[in-house]
C-alpha atoms as one frame of an Amber mdcrd trajectory, in Angstrom:
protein
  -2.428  12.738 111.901  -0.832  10.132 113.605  -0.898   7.780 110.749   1.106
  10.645 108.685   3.399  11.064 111.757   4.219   7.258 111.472   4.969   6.846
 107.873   6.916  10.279 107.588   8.797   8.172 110.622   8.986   5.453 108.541
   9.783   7.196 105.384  12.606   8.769 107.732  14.159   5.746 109.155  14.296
   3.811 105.704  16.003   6.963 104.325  19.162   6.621 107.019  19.027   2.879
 106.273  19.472   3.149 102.531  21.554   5.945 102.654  23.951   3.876 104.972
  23.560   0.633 102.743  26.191  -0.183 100.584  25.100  -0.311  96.721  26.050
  -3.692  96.261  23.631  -5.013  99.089  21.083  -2.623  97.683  20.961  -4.535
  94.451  20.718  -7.573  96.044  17.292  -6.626  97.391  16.781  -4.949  93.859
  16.101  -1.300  95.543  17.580   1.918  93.282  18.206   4.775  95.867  18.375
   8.424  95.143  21.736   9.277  93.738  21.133  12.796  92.163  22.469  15.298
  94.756  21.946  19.225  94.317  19.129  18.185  91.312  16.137  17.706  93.637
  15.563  17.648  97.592  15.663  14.241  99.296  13.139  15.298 101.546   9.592
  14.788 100.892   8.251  17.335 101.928  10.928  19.811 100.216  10.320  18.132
  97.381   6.801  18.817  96.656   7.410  22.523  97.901   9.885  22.407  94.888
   7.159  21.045  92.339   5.073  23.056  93.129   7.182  26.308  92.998   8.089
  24.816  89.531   4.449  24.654  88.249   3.440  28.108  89.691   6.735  29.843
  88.817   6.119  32.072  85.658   7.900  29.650  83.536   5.720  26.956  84.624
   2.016  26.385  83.687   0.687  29.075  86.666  -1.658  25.928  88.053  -0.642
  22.412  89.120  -2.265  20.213  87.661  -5.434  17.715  88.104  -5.342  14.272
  86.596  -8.451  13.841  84.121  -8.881  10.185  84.435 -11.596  11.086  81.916
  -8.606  11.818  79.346  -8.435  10.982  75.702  -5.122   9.760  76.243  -3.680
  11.145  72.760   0.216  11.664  74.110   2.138   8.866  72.955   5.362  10.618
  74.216   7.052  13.870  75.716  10.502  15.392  75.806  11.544  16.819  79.579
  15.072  18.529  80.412  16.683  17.280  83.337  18.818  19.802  84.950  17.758
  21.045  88.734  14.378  21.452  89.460  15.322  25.506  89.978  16.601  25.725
  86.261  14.568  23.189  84.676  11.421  22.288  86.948   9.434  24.846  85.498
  10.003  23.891  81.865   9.260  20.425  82.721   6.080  20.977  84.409   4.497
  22.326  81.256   5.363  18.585  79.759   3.713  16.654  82.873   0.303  19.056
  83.508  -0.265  18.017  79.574   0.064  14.475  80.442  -2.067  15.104  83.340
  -4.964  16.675  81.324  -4.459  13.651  78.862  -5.306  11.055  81.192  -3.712
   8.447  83.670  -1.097   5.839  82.070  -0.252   2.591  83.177   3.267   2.776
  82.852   6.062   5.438  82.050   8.814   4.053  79.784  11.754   6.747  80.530
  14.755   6.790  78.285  17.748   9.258  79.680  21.227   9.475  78.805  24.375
   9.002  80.934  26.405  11.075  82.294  29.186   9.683  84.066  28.761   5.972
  83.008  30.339   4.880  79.912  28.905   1.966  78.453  27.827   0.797  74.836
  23.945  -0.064  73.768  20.950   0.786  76.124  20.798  -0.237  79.872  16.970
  -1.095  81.998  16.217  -2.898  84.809  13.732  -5.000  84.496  12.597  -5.474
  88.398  12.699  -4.031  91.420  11.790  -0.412  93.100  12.956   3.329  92.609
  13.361   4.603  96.544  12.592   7.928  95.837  11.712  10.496  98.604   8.002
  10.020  97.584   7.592   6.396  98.462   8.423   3.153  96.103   8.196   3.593
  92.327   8.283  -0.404  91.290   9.519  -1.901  87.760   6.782  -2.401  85.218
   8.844  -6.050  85.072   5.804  -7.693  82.400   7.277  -5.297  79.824  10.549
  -4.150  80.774  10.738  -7.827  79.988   8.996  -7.598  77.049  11.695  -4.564
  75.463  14.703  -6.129  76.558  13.257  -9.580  74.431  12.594  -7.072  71.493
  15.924  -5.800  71.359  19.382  -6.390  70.168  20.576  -3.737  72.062  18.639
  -3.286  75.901  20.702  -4.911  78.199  20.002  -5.563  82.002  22.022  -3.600
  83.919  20.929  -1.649  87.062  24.821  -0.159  87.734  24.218   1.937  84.541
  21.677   3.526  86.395  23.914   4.502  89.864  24.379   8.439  90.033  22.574
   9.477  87.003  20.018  11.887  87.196  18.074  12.165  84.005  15.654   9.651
  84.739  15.709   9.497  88.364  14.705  13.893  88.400  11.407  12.949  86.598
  10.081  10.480  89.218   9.137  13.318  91.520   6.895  15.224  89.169   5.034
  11.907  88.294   4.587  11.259  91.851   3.708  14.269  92.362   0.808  14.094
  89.578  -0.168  10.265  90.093   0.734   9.312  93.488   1.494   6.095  93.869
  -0.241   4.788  90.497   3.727   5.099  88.386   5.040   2.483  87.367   8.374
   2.991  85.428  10.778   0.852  82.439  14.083   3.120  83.033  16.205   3.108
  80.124  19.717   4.644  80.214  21.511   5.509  76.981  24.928   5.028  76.514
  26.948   4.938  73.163  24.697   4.684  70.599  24.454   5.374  66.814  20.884
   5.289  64.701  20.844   2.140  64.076  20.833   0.985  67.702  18.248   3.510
  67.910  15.874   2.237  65.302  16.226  -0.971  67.140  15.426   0.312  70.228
  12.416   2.509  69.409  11.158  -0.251  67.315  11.446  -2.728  70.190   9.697
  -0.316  72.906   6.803   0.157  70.290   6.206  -4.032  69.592   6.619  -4.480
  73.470   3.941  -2.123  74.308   1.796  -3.551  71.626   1.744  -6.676  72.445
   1.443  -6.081  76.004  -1.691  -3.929  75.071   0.066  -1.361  78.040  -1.737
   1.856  78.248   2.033   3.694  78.265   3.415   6.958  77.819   7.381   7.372
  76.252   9.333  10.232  78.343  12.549  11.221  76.795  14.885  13.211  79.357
  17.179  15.763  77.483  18.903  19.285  78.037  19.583  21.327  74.864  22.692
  23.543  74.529  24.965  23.885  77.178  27.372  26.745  76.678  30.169  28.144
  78.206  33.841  27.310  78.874  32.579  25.120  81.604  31.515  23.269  78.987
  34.010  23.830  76.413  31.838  25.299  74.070  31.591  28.952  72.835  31.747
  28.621  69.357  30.466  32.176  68.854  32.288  33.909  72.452  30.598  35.147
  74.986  30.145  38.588  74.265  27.823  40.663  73.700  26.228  38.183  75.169
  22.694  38.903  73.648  24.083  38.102  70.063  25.131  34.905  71.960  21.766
  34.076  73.682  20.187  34.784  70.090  22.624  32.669  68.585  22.056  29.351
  71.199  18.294  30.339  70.936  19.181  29.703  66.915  20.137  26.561  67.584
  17.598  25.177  69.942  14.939  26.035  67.830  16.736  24.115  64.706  16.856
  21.084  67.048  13.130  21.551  68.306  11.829  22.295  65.026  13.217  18.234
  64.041  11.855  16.685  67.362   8.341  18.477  66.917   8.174  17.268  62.846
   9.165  13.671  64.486  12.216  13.068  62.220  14.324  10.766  64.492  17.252
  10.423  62.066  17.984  14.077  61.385  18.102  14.558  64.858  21.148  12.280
  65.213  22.307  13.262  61.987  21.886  16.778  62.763  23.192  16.666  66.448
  26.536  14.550  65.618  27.235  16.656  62.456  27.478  19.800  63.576  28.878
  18.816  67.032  25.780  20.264  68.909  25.531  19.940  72.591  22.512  18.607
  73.184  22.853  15.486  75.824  19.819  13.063  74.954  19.504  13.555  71.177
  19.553   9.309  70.774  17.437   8.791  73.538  14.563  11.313  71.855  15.566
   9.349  68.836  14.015   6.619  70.162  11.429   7.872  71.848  10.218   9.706
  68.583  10.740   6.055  66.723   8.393   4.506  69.245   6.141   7.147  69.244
   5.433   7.083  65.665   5.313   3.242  65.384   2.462   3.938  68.273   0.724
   6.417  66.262   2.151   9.651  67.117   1.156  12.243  63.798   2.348  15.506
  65.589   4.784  17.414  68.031   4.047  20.666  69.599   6.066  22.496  71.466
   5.229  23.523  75.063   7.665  25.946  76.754  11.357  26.674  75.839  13.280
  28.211  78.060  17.250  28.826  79.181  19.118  28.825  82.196  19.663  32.552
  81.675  15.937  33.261  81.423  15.384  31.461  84.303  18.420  32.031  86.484
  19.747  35.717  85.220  23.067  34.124  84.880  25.097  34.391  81.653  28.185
  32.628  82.678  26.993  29.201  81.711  23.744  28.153  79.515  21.795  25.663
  79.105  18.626  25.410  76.791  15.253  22.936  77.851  12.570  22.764  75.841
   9.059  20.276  77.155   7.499  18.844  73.928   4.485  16.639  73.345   4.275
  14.206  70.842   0.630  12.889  70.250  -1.949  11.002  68.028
């Protein structure tokens, strides 16, 4: 107990300091702090109150989940939404208790896109820790290394990652499931075309094979987000069933291409028709990767929107979890 009382203590005092640290100085000593207000608590102890409400709600899974360290390891990669943990957690948890049944990975390569910065290509770090209210999640630096090498298209660039929350709202769960065993390449997506994509996902898969790294590919993405919020109601807003049906429509033509693993309709697909979908080039390359790995199949896990979850009609948002595997 008093060992607990200490590093909570701890915990506590290194939470003022970073919080009162400007960003510069913080990457000088190569340390990402939380940045994702109003997604997740910055409390530890809130925070795995809010996982765990998130696995038990009755969107989630009903159970949280035990790591089989006995596991075949057959997921080469999964898609998780990103939005906060009371829209999205319980979607998401349905994507992390199937990587806990599937064993205990070295390393989680996380691919995300932006949504405030606006830069060109692909963005890691390739040292360094995650502060996250948890504890430390460090930079798998051997093959962060090893990607950026592999690609035209990676560059090293920790600012992309300041006050973006699609990779950063994963870390929890995977703390949550693996304590301090996570070990993370973080990946944000900028502007990025199928080409750069290709490159990418082909560069993640040759790093991780010749690294021999027992890793699993996590692709952060919400699907549709309607509303005028959004400016986008192609259909109105009322009745709004017809328009839940119709958004519903659409999600399931953009799950249907991530669970048959076709990378380039996705993009195709996505930019075409002017979808909303925010991560369709970074589950691009995670589905690239995947199959260079060895992935065969996709299933899906849970869909879900907003509205289901929430009651609210005003705005929507789809998430789906989906498991790609050998």
């Amino acid at each position: 107990m008093i060992r607990e009382d200490a590093n909570r203590l701890f915990i506590s005092h290194l939470q003022v300091f970073l919080s009162q640290t400007p960003h510069w100085v913080l990457r000088q000593m190569k340390i990402r702090r939380p940045s994702a207000w109003g997604f997740h608590p910055f409390d530890r102890d809130e925070e795995v109150a809010e996982i765990e409400r998130s696995f038990l709600s009755k969107h989630g899974v009903g159970r949280t989940p035990i790591v089989d360290l006995e596991g075949l390891r057959n997921v080469v990669g999964v898609v998780v939404p990103h939005a906060g943990y009371a829209y999205s957690g319980p979607v998401a948890s349905h994507a992390y208790s199937v990587l806990a049944e599937d064993g205990a990975p070295a390393t989680f390569v996380l691919l995300g896109p932006t949504h405030s910065a606006r830069f060109p290509g692909y963005a890691t770090m390739v040292d360094g820790v995650w502060q996250m209210p948890m504890g430390e999640v460090p930079i798998d630096s051997d093959l962060a290394n090893e990607i950026v090498q592999a690609s035209s298209f990676i560059d090293i660039n920790p600012e992309a990652h300041d006050r973006e929350h699609s990779i950063e709202v994963q870390l929890p769960f995977l703390q949550f499931i693996y304590g301090d065993r996570v070990r993370i390449v973080p990946i944000a997506v900028g502007f990025s075309d199928h080409s750069m994509t290709q490159d990418v996902g082909r560069a993640i898969a040759t790093a991780i094979t010749k690294t021999g790294r027992d890793a699993v590919l996590v692709a952060s993405t919400d699907l549709t987000h309607y509303g005028s919020a959004y400016g986008y109601a192609p259909v109105g807003m009322q009745p709004f069933e017809k328009v839940h049906e119709w958004i519903q429509g659409v999600d399931r033509s953009i799950i249907d291409l991530i669970v048959a693993l076709d990378a380039s309709a996705l993009v195709k697909t996505v930019a075409e028709k002017g979808y909303t979908m925010c991560g369709a080039t970074p589950v691009a390359a995670m589905l690239i990767a995947a199959k260079a790995l060895g992935a065969q199949s996709g299933r899906l896990l849970k869909y879900a929107t907003s509205y289901d979850v929430s009651g609210s009609s005003e705005l929507v948002v789809g998430y789906a979890a989906i498991a790609t595997s050998k």
